[in-house]
C-alpha positions as CSV (number, residue, x, y, z in Angstrom):
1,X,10.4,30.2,0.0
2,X,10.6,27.4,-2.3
3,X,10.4,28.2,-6.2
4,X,7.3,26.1,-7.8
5,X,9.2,24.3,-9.3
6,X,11.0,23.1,-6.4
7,X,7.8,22.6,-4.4
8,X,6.4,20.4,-7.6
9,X,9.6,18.9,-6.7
10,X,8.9,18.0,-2.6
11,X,5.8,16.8,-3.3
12,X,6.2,14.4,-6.6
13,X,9.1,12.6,-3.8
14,X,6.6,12.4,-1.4
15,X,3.6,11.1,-3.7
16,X,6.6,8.4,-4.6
17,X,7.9,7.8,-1.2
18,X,3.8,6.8,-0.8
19,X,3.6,4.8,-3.6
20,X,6.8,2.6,-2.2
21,X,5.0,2.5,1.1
22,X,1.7,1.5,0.1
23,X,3.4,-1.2,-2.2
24,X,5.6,-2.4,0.3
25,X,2.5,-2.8,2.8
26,X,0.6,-4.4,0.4
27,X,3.7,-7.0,-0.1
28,X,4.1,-7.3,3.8
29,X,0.2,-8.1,4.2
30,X,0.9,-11.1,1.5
31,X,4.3,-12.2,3.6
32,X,3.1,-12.3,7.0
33,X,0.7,-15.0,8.5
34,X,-0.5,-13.4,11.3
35,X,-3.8,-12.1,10.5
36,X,-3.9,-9.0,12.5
37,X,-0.8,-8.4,11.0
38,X,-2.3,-8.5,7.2
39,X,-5.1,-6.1,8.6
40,X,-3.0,-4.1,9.6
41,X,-0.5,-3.8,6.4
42,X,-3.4,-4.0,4.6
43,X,-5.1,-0.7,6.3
44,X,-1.6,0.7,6.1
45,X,-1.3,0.3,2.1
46,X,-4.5,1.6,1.6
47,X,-3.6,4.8,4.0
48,X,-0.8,5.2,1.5
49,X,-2.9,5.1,-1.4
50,X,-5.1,8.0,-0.4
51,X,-2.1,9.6,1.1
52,X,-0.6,9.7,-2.6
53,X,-3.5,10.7,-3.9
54,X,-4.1,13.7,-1.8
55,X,-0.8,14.5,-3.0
56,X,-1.1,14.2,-6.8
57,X,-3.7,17.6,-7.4
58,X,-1.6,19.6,-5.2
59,X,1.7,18.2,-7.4
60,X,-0.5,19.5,-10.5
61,X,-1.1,22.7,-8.8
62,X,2.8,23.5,-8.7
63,X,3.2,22.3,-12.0
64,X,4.9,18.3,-12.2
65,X,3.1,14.9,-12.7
66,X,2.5,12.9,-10.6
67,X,4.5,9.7,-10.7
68,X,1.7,6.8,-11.6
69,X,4.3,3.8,-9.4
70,X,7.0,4.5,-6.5
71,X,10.2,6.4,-6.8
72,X,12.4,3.6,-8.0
73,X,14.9,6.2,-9.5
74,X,15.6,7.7,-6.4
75,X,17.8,6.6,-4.2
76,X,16.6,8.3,-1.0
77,X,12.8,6.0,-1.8
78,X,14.0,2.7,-2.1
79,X,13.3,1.4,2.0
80,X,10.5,-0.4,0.6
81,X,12.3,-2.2,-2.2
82,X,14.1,-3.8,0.3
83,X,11.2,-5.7,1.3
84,X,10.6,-7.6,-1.2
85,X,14.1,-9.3,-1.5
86,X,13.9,-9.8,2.7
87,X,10.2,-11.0,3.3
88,X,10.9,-14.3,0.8
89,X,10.5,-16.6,3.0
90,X,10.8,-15.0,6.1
91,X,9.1,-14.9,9.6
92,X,6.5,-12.3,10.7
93,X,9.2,-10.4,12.3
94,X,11.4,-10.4,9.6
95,X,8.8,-8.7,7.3
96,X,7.9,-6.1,10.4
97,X,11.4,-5.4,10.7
98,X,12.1,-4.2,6.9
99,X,7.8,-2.3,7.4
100,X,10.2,-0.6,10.2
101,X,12.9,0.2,7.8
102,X,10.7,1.6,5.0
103,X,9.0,3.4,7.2
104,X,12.2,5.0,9.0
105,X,12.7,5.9,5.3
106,X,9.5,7.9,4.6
107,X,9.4,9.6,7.9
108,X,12.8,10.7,6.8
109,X,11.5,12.3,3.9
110,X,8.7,14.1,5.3
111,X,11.3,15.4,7.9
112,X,13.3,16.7,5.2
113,X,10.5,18.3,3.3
114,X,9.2,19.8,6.2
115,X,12.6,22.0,7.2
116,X,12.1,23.4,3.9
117,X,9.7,26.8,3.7
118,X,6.9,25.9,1.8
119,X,3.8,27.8,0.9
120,X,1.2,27.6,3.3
121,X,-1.0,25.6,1.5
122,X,1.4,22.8,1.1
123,X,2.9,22.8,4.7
124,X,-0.7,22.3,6.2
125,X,-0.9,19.3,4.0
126,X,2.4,17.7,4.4
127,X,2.1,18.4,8.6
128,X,-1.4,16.6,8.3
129,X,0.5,13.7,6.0
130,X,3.6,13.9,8.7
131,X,1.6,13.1,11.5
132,X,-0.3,9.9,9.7
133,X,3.1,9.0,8.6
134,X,4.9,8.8,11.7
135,X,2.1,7.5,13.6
136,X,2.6,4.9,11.6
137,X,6.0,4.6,11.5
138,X,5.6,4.2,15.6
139,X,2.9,1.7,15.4
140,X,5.0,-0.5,13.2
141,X,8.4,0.3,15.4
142,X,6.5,-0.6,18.5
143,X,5.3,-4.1,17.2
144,X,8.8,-4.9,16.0
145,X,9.4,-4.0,19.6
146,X,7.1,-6.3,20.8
147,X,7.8,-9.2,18.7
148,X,11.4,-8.6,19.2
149,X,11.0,-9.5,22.7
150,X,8.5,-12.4,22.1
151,X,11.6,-13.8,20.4
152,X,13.6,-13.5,23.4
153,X,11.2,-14.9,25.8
154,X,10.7,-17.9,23.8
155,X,13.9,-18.9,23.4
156,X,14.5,-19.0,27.7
């Protein structure tokens, strides 16, 4: 079983793996043109946001703060920061594609988190989280998918 400390720990990188997320959404809604594409960002930041914040009492409870912005001193968090440096003047697909990567990212963490032993309290949350997360995470790998062949077919 993980110490307090170390469960304090899980969850302030998750709360900051949300923060990047709902960030980077937010940035991909302003990038892309499609507007069922913004929706969806847009719903996708804000999922984040209460994601985060479901987060931050239950950080509290196992006694660190909550991070106010993303994880940008981590290493393991920064899939979203990508995003901003690759959506500058890109297509639609282009900003999907780094969604894809940032999300690859967060599912990544959850995964970690979750092979961990954590008090029960804290595993039913972060399975709930996990299962948002990588729903997701598919949603956004799919439509890459799908606009990756919508390429192909328009250029035969």
């Amino acid at each position: 079983m993980l110490t307090n400390e170390q469960t304090g720990d899980a969850l302030k990188k998750l709360a900051g793996t949300l923060r990047d997320g709902e960030k980077g959404f937010s940035e991909s809604a302003q990038k892309v043109d499609a507007p069922d594409l913004k929706t969806m960002f847009s719903e996708l930041s804000a999922q984040r946001a209460g994601l985060a914040s479901e987060l931050e009492p239950l950080t509290r409870q196992y006694g660190e703060t909550p991070r106010e912005g993303g994880s940008v001193g981590a290493a393991l968090h920064r899939g979203w920061l990508n995003v901003r440096e690759a959506i500058t003047g890109s297509d639609d697909y282009a900003v999907v594609a780094e969604a894809e990567r940032g999300e690859d990212v967060a599912k990544g963490n959850y995964e970690d988190v979750l092979k961990e032993e954590l008090p029960a309290d804290v595993r039913s949350v972060v399975e709930a989280q996990y299962a948002k997360v990588k729903a997701s995470h598919d949603k956004v790998r799919d439509l890459k998918h799908s606009l990756e062949a919508a390429k192909e077919t328009a250029k035969h």
